[in-house]
ZAMARGU-4260 file (C-alpha; in steps of 0.2 Angstrom, whole numbers, plus 5000, padded with zeros to 4 digits):
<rodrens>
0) 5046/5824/5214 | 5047/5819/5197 | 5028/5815/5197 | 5026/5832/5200 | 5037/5836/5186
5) 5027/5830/5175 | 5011/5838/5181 | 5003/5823/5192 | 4999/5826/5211 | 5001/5813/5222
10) 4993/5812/5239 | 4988/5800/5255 | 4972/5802/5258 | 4967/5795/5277 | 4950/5788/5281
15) 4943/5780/5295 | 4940/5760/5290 | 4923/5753/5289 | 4912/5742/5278 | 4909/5757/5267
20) 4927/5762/5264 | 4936/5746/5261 | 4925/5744/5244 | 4937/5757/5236 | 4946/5748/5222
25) 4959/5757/5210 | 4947/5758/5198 | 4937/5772/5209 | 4941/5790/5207 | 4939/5804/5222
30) 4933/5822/5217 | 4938/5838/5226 | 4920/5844/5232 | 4931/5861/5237 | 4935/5863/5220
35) 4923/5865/5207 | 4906/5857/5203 | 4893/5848/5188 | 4894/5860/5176 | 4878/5859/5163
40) 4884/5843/5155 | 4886/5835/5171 | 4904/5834/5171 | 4916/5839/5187 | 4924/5856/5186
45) 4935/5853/5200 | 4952/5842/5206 | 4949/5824/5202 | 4961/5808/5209 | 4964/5793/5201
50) 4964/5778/5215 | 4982/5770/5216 | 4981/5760/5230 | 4972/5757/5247 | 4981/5752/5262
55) 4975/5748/5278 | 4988/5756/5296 | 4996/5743/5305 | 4981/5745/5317 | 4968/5741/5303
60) 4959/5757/5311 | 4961/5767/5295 | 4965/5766/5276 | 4978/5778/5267 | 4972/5779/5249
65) 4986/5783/5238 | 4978/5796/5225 | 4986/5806/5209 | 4977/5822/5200 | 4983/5824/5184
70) 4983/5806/5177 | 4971/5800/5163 | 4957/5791/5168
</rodrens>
């Protein structure tokens, strides 16, 4: 709550794990795609999430992604 308080989002995002999925590092950033788009300069428009942390379920099945909008870079 007091995230949001201050104008930061936090979600879980849910992926299916594989190869692909477990080389999302904190360092990564997800976009919105329902959201905006490259404007003329080539910068996103829309919602962006920094990466916070990437946990795999206790099956190892899937990754929950811990994400924030709102945060600098």
């Amino acid at each position: 709550q007091a995230a949001r308080l201050e104008g930061r989002q936090p979600l879980i995002i849910t992926v299916r794990s594989s190869s692909e999925t477990r080389q999302v590092q904190t360092d990564w950033r997800i976009r919105d795609v329902r959201t905006g788009e490259f404007d003329v300069n080539g910068d996103w428009t829309g919602v962006v999430y920094q990466v916070k942390a990437v946990n795999p379920t206790d099956d190892r099945r899937f990754l929950e992604i811990l994400a924030e909008s709102g945060v600098a870079g």
